[in-house]
Each structure stands twice: as C-alpha cells, then as structure tokens.
DOMI-419078 format. One record per residue (C-alpha): residue in three letters; residue number from 0; x, y, z. Coordinates in Angstrom, 1 decimal, always signed. Example, Ala and Ser with C-alpha at 12.3 -4.5 7.8 and 13.67 -1.06 7.14 Angstrom:
2
pt r=ala | k=0 | px=+12.3 | py=-4.5 | pz=+7.8
pt r=ser | k=1 | px=+13.7 | py=-1.1 | pz=+7.1
***
This chain:
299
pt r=unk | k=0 | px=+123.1 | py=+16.7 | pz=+240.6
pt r=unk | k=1 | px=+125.4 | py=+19.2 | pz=+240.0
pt r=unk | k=2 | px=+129.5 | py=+19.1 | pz=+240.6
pt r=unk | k=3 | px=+130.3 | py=+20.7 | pz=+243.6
pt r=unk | k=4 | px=+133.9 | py=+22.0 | pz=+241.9
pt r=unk | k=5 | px=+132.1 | py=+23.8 | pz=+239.8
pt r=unk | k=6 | px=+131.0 | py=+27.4 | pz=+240.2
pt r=unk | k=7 | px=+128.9 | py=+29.2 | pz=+238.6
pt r=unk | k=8 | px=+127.8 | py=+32.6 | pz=+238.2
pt r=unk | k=9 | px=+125.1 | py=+34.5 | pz=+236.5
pt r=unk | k=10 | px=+123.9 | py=+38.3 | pz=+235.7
pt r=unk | k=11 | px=+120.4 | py=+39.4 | pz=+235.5
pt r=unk | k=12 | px=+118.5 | py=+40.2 | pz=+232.2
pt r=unk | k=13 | px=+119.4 | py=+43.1 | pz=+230.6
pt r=unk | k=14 | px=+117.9 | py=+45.8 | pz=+228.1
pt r=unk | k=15 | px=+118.5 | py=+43.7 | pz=+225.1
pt r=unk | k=16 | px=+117.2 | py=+40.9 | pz=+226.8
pt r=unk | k=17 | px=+120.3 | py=+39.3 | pz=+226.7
pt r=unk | k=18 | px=+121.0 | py=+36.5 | pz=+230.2
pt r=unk | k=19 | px=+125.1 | py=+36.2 | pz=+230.2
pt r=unk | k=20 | px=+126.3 | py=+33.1 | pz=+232.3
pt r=unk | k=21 | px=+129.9 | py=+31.6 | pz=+233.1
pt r=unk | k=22 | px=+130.8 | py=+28.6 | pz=+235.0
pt r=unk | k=23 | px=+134.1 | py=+28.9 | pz=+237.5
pt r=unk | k=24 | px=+136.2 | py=+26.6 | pz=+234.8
pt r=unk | k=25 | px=+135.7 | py=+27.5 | pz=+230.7
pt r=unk | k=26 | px=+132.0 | py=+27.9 | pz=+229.6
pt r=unk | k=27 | px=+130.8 | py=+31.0 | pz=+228.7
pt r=unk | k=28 | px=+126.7 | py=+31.5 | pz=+227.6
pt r=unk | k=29 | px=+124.6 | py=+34.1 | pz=+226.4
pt r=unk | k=30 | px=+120.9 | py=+33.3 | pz=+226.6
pt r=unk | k=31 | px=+119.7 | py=+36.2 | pz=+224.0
pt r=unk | k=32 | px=+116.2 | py=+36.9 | pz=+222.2
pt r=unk | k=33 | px=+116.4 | py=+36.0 | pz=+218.4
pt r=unk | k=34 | px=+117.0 | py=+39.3 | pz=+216.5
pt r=unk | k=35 | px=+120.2 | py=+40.9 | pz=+214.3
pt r=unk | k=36 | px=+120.7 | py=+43.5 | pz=+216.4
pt r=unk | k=37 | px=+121.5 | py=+41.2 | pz=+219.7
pt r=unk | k=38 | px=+123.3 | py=+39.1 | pz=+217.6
pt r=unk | k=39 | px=+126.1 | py=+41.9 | pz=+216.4
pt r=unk | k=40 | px=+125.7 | py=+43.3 | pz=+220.6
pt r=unk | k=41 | px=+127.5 | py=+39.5 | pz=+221.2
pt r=unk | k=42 | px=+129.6 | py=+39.9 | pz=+218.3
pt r=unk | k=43 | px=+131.4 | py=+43.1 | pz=+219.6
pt r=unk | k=44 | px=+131.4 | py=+41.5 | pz=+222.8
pt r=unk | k=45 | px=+133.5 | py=+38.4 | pz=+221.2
pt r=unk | k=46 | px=+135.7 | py=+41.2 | pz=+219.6
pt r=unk | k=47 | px=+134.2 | py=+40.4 | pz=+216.1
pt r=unk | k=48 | px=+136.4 | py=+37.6 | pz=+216.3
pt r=unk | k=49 | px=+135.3 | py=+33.8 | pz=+214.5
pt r=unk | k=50 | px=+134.0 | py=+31.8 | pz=+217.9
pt r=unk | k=51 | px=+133.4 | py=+28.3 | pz=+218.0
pt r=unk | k=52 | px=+130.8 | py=+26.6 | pz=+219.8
pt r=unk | k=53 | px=+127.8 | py=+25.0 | pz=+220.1
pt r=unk | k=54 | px=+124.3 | py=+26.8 | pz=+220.1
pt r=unk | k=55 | px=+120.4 | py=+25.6 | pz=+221.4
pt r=unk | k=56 | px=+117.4 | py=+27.4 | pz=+219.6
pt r=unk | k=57 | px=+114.7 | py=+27.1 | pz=+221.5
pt r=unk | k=58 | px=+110.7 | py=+27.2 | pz=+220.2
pt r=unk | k=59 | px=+108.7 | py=+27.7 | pz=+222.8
pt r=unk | k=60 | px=+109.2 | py=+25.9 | pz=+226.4
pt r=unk | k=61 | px=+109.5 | py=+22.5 | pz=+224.7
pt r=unk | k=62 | px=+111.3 | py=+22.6 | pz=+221.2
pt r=unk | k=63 | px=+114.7 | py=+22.8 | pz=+220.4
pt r=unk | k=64 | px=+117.4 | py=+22.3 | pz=+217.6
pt r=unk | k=65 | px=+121.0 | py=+21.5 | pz=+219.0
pt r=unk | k=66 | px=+123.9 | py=+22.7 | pz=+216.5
pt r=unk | k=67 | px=+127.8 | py=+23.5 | pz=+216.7
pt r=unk | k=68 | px=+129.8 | py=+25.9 | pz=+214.3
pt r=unk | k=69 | px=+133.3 | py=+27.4 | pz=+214.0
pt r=unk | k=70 | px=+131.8 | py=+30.5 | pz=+213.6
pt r=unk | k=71 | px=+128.7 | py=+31.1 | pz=+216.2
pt r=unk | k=72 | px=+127.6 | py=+34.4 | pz=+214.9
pt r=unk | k=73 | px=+127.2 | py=+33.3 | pz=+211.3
pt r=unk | k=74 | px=+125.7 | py=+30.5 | pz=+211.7
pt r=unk | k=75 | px=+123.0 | py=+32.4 | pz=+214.1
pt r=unk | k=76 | px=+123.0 | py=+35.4 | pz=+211.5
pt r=unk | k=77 | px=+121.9 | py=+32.0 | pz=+209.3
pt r=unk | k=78 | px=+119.2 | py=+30.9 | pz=+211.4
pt r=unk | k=79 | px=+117.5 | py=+34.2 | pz=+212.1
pt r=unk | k=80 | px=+117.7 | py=+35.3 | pz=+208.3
pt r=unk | k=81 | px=+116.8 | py=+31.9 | pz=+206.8
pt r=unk | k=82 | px=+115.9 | py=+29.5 | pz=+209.7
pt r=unk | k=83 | px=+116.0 | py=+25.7 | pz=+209.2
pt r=unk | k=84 | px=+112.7 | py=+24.1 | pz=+208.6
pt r=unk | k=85 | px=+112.6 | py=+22.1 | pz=+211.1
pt r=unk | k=86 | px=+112.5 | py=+25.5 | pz=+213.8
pt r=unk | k=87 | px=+111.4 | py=+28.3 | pz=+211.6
pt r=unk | k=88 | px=+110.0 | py=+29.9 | pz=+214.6
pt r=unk | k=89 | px=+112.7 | py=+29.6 | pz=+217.1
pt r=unk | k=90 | px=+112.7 | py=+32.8 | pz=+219.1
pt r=unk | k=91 | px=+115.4 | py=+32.2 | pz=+221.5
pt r=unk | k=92 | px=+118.7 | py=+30.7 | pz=+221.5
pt r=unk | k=93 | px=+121.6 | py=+30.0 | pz=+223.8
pt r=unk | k=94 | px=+125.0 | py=+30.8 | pz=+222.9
pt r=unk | k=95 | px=+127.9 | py=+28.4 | pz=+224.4
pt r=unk | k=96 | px=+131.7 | py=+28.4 | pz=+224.0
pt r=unk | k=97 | px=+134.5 | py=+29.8 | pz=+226.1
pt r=unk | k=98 | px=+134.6 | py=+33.1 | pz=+225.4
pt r=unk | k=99 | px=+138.0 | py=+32.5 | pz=+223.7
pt r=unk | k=100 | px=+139.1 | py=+33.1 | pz=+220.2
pt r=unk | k=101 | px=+139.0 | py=+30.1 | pz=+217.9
pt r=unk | k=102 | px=+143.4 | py=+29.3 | pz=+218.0
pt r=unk | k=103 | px=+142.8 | py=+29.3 | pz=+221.9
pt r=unk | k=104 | px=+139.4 | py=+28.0 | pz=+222.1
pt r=unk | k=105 | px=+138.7 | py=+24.3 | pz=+223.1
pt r=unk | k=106 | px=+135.5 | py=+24.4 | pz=+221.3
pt r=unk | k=107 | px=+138.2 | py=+25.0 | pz=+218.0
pt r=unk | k=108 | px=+138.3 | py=+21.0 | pz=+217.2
pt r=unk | k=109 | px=+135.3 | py=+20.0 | pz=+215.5
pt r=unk | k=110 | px=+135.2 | py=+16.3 | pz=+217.2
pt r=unk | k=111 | px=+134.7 | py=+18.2 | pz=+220.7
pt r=unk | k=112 | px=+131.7 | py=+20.2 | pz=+219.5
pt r=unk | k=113 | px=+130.2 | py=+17.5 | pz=+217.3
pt r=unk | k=114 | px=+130.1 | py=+15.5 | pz=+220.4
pt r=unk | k=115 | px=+128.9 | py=+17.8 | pz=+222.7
pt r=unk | k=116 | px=+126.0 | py=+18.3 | pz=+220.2
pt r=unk | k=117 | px=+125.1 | py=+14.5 | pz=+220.4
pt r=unk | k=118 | px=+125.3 | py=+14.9 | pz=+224.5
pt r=unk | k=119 | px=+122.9 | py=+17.9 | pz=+224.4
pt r=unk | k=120 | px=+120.7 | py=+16.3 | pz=+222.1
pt r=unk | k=121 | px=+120.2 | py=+13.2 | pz=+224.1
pt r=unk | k=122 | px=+120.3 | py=+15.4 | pz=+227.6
pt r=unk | k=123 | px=+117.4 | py=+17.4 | pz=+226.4
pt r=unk | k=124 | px=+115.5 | py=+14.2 | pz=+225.3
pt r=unk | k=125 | px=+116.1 | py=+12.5 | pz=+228.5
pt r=unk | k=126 | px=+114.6 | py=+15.6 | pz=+229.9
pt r=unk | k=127 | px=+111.4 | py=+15.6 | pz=+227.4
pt r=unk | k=128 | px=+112.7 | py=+18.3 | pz=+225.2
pt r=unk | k=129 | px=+111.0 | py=+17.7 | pz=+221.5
pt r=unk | k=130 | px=+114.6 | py=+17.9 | pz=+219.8
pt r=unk | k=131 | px=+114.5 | py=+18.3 | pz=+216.0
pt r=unk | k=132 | px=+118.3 | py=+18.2 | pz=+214.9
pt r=unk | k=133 | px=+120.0 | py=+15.2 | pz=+215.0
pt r=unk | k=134 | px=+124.0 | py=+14.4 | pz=+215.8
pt r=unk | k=135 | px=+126.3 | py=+11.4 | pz=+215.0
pt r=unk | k=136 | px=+128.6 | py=+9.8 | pz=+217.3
pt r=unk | k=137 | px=+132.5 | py=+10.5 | pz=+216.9
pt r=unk | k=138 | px=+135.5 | py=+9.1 | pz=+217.3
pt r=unk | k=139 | px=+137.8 | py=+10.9 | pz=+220.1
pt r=unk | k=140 | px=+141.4 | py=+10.7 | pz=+221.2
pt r=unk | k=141 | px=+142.4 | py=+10.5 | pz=+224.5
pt r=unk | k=142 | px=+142.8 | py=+14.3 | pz=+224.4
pt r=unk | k=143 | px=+139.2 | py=+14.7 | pz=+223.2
pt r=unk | k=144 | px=+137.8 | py=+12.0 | pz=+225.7
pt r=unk | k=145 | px=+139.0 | py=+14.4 | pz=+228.5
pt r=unk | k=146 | px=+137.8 | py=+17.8 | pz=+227.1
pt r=unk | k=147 | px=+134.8 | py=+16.5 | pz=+226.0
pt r=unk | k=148 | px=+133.9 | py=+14.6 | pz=+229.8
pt r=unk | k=149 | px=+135.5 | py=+18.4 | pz=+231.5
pt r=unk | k=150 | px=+132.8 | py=+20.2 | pz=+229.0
pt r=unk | k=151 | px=+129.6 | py=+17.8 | pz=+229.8
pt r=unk | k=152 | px=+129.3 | py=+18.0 | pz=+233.6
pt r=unk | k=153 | px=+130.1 | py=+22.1 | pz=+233.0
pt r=unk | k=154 | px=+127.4 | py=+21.9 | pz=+230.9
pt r=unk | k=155 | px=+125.1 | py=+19.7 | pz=+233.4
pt r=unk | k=156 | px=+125.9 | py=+22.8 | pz=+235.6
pt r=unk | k=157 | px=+125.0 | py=+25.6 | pz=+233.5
pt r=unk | k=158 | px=+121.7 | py=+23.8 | pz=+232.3
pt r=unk | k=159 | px=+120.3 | py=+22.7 | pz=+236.0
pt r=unk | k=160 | px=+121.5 | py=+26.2 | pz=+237.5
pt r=unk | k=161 | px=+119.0 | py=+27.8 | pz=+234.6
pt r=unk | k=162 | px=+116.2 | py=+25.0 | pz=+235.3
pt r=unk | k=163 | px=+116.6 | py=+23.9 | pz=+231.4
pt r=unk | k=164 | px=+117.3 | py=+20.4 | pz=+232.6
pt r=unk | k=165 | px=+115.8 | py=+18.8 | pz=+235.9
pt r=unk | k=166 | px=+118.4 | py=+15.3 | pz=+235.5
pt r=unk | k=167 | px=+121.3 | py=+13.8 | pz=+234.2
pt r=unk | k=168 | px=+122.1 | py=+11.3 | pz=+231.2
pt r=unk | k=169 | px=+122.0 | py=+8.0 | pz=+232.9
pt r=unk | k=170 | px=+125.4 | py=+5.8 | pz=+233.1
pt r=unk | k=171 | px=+126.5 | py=+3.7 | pz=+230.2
pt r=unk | k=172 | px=+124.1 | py=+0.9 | pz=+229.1
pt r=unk | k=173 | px=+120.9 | py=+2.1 | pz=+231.1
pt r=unk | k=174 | px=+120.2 | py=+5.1 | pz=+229.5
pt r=unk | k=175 | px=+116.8 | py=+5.8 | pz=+228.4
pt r=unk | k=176 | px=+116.2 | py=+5.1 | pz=+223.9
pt r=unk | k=177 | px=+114.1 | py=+7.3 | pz=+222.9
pt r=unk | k=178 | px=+110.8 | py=+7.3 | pz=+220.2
pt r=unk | k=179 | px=+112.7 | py=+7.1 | pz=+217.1
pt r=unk | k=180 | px=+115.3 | py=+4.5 | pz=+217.8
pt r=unk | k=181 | px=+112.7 | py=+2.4 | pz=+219.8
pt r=unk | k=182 | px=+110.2 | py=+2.3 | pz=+216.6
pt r=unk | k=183 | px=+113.1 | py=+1.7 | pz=+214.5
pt r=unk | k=184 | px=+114.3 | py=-1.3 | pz=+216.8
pt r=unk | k=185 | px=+110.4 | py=-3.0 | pz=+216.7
pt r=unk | k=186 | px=+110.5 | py=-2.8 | pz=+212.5
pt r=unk | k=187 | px=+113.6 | py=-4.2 | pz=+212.9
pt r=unk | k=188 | px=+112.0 | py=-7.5 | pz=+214.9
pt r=unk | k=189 | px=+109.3 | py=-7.6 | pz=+212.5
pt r=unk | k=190 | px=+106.9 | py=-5.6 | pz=+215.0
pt r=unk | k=191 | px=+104.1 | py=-3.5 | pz=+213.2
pt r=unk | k=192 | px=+104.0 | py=+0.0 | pz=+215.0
pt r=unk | k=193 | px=+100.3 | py=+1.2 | pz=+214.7
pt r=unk | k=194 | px=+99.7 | py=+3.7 | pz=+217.3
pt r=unk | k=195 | px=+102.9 | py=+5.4 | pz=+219.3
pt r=unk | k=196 | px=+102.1 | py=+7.7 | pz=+222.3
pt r=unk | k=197 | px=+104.5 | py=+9.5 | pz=+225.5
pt r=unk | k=198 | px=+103.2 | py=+6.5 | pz=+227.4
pt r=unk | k=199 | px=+101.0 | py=+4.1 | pz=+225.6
pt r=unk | k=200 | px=+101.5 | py=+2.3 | pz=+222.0
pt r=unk | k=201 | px=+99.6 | py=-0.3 | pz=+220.2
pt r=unk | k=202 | px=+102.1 | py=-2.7 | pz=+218.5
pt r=unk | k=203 | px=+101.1 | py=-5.3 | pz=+216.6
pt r=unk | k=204 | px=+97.9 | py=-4.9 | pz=+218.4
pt r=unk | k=205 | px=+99.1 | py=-5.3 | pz=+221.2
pt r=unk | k=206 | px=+98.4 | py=-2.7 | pz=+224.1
pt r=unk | k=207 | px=+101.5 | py=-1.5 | pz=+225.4
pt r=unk | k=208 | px=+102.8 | py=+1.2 | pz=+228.2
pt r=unk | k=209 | px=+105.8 | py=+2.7 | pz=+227.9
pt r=unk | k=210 | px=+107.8 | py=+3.6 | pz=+231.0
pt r=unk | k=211 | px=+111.5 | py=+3.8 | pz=+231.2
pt r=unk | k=212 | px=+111.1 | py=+4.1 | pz=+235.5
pt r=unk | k=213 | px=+112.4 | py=+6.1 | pz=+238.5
pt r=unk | k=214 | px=+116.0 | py=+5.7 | pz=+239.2
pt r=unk | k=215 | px=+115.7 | py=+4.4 | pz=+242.9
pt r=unk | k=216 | px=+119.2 | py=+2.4 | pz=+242.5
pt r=unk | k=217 | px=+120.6 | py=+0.2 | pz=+244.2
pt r=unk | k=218 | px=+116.6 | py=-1.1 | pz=+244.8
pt r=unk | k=219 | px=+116.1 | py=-0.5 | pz=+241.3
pt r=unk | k=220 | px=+114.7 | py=+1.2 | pz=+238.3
pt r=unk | k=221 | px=+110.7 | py=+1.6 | pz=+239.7
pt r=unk | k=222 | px=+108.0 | py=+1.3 | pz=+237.4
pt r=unk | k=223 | px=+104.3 | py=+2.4 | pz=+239.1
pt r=unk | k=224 | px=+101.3 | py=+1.0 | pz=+238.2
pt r=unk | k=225 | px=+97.8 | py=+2.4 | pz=+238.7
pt r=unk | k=226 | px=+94.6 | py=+3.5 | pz=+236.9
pt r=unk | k=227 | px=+94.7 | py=+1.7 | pz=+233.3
pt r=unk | k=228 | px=+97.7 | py=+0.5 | pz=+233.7
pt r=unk | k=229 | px=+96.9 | py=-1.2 | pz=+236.9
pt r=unk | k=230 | px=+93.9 | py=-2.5 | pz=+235.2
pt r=unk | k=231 | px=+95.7 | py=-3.8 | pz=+232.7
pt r=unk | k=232 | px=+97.9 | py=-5.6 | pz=+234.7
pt r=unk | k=233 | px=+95.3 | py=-7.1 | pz=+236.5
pt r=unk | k=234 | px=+93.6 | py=-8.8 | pz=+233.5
pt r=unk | k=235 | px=+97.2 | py=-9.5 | pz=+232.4
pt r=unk | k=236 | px=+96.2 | py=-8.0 | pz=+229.0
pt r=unk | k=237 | px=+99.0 | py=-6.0 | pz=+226.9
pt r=unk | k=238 | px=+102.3 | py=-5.5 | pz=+227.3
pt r=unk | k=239 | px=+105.4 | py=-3.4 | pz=+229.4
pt r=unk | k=240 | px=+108.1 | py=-1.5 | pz=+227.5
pt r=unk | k=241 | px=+111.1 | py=-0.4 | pz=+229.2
pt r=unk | k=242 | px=+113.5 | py=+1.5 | pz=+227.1
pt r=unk | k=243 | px=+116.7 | py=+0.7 | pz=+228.9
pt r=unk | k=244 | px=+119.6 | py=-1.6 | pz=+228.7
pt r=unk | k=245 | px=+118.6 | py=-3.8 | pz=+225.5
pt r=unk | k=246 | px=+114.8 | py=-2.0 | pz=+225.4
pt r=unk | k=247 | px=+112.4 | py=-4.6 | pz=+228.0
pt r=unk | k=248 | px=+109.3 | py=-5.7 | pz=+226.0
pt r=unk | k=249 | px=+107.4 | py=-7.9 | pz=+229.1
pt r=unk | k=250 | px=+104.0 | py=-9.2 | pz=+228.6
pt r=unk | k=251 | px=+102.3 | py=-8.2 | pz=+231.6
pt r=unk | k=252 | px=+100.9 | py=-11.7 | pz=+232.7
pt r=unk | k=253 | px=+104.8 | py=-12.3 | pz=+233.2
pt r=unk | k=254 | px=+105.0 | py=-9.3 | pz=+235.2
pt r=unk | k=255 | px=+101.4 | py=-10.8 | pz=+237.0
pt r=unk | k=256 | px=+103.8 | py=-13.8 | pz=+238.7
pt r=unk | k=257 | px=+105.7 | py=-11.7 | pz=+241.2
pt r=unk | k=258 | px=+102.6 | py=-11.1 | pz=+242.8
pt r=unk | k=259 | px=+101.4 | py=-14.0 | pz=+245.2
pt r=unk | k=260 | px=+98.6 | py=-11.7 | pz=+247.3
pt r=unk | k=261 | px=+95.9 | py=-11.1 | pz=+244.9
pt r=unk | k=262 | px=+94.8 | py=-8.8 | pz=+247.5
pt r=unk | k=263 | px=+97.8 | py=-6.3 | pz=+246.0
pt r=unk | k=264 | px=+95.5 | py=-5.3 | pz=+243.3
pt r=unk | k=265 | px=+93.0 | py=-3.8 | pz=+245.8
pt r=unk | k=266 | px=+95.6 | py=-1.0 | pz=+246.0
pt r=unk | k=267 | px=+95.9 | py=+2.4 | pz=+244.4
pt r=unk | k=268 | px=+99.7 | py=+1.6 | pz=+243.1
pt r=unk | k=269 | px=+101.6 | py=-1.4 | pz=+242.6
pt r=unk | k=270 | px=+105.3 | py=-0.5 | pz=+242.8
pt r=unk | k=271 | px=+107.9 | py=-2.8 | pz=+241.1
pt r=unk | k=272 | px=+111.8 | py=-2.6 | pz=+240.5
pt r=unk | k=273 | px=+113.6 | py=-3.6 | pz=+237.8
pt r=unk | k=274 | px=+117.8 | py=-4.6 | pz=+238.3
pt r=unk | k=275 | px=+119.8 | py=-4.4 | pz=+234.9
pt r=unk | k=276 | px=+123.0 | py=-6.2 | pz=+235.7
pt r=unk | k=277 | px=+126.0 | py=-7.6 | pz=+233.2
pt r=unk | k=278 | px=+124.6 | py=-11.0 | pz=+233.6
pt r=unk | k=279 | px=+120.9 | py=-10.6 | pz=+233.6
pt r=unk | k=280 | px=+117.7 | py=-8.5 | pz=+234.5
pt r=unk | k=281 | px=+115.5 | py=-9.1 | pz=+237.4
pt r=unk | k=282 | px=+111.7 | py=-7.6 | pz=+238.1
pt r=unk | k=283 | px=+111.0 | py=-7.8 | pz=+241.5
pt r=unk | k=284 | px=+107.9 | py=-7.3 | pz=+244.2
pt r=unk | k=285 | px=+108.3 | py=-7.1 | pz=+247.6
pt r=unk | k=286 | px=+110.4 | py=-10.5 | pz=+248.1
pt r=unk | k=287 | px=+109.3 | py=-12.1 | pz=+245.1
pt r=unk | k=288 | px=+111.7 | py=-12.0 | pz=+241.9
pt r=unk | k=289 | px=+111.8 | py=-12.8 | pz=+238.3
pt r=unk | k=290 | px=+114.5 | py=-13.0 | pz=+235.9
pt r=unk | k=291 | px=+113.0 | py=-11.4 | pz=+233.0
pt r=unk | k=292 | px=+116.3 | py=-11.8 | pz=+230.8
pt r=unk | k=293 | px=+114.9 | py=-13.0 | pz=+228.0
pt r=unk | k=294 | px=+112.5 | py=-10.4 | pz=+226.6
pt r=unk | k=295 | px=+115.3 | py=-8.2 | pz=+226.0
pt r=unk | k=296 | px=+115.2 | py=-7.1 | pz=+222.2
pt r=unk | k=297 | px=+118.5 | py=-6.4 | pz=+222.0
pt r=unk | k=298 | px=+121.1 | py=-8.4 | pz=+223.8
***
C-alpha cells in the first residue's frame, strides 16, 4: 500500500503524551492529547510561529472531524476551549503540516489544504471512520495538482504506518459513495429511504444489502453472499446495492441468472465479481456472465 520512496520515521510517546512523526519528504505530525498546555509545548516547538495545515480530531476509535487552518494552534486553542458541536468530546487530535513557517510552507495556499481536507475526509470514510465535517471540492492549478498528489500518498504513508487507515481511496470512477450521497442519489430517483443500515436498507420496501465488494481486480470487484443474504438470493427476494461507478441497484433475481447449478445454493458462500469498464458493467459466476449495465442510477 504504501510508496516505497517514502520514508518514514517515528519517536515513541512522550511525557506529555505527545507521538511526533515525519515522513522522508515534507510532512511533519504530532499526535497529542487534547489539553492547553500540549498545545503551547507544539507551539514553542513551531517557534510560536502562524503554521498552516490541516488537523484530525479524533472521538474515540471511530469518530473524527477533518479541518485545515493557516494558523494550526489557534484553531486547536478554538477547538479545545469551545469545541464544534459536532465533536464536543474530541480528546485527541493529529497535527499535520511541514514543520515550516507559513511564507515557506506548502500547506500556505489554502486550495492545497482545502483539498487535502476533502481527501482525508473521504479516506477515513472509505476506511469506516464516522466523519462529521464535511469539505468541498476545489479547483487546482497545475502547480496545486502536483502538491496536492506529492501530499496524498505522504499522507497514505503516515496514516497506514500508524494503523489509522488499513486501505487506499480507490482509482477515479470506482470509488466507494458513501451513506449520505447514496440516500441523496435514491430521493433523487424518486426512491423512499425507510430504513438505512452499514449493510442492509429497506427502500421503498424493498429489502436491500449494501456491499460496495473486495477489490480482487483484474477478476473483479467480489461481492460474497451467505447467511440472509444468501437466503435472500435464493428466493430472489430484495435487492443488491453497490456503491461504485454510477451506484449498482440489481434486483437479486437478475443476480439469480448467472447461476445455472441450482446445487450452488447448497453452499456456505456464493462468490461473484463485478467488472466496471468505460463501456459497460458485467456480474459474473464462474463462466457465466451478465451485463448488468442498465441498473446503474447514475450514468
């Protein structure tokens, strides 16, 4: 997962609780405790000095809130005095920049951090983080483009090195859309969300599973059926949502017709694969395949 150009390096937890980090290129990270007092220990550190970058407060294992700022300390001195309601009780956070002052720092344009803050945010989702900020695409120069792609797999680094993140974000196009946009995306067709789980949903009273699959390219994206789900597919009742490349919505009894042994049920797992490509998508069993195209919602 991680680029093999990249080095890193990290010290152990001191008395203040404080985990510094560096990759072998620009980042620089302090994983600290919330409090004032570690806060000002960072800002000597930085030389009292205005440092851009972007931050991750962290609630518990599972929480987060992504932000930037021009000034890091500040804005943390803002979170710890009068936290944002959405993580009141944050009590850790992770400092990121590159350890430069803001004239010399790279983290200094706005664009840069703003996107970095939309790449952590989806990063952490794809690795089922509960995020609770939300970011906004930007705009980048070629200049930016090249900071910004420099930045994210330094990043990827620092955050599989501390086992915050377990994968990637997946290419263009086949990344996985997450709860928010996906319920936003079935108002949108007209479809009445009544129950939304991690991996079931009823929509328009329809039962439906939610799996966005195992990366096993070039074979495919695998989706694995068993218990319930298995069940289901068996009595070709309810429906398959797959929240890639144009968000799959499959009635299972078209998922039923790559199966020709009816034996295949009898099993503890059925195993298929799903190929997005620019023309169409194919589901596919063992030999048997079906272009399943046409339940994209979006095309």
């Amino acid at each position: 997962m991680e680029d093999n150009e990249i080095g890193y390096r990290e010290d152990p937890r001191n008395g203040n609780g404080i985990i510094r980090a560096r990759t072998t290129r620009l980042i620089r990270t302090w994983d600290i405790p919330r409090g004032e007092r570690v806060l000002e220990i960072v800002n000597a550190e930085l030389a009292s000095a205005a440092v851009p970058g972007n931050y991750i407060l962290f609630e518990g294992k599972n929480k987060v809130y992504i932000g930037e700022a021009k000034n890091l300390i500040n804005r943390l001195k803002t979170h710890t005095k009068t936290p944002d309601v959405k993580i009141l009780n944050w009590d850790r956070a992770i400092i990121i920049n590159d350890g430069r002052p803001a004239t010399q720092s790279e983290f200094n344009d706005a664009v840069v951090r703003k996107a970095l803050e939309l790449y952590l945010i989806l990063l952490l989702k794809a690795n089922k983080y509960t995020v609770v900020s939300q970011g906004e695409s930007q705009e980048l120069n070629p200049t930016q483009q090249f900071t910004v792609a420099s930045l994210k797999k330094e990043l990827d680094t620092y955050l599989f090195k501390r086992s915050i993140i377990s994968k990637k974000l997946e290419e263009r196009g086949q990344e996985e859309v997450f709860d928010e946009e996906l319920k936003r995306i079935f108002k949108k067709r007209g479809l009445d969300v009544e129950k939304w789980g991690k991996y079931e949903a009823n929509i328009d009273g329809k039962k439906t599973y939610i799996r966005p699959g195992s990366d096993k390219r070039p074979k495919g994206w695998q989706i694995t059926f068993r218990d319930r789900f298995l069940d289901s597919l068996k009595n070709g009742t309810g429906f398959l949502l797959v929240p890639r490349d144009g968000v799959l919505f499959i009635p299972l009894t078209e998922v039923q017709k790559v199966i020709k042994e009816p034996t295949a049920y009898e099993q503890n797992t059925i195993d298929f694969y799903i190929v997005f490509s620019d023309d169409n998508v194919t589901l596919s069993y063992k030999d048997n395949t079906l272009d399943i195209t046409k339940y994209r919602l979006l095309k």
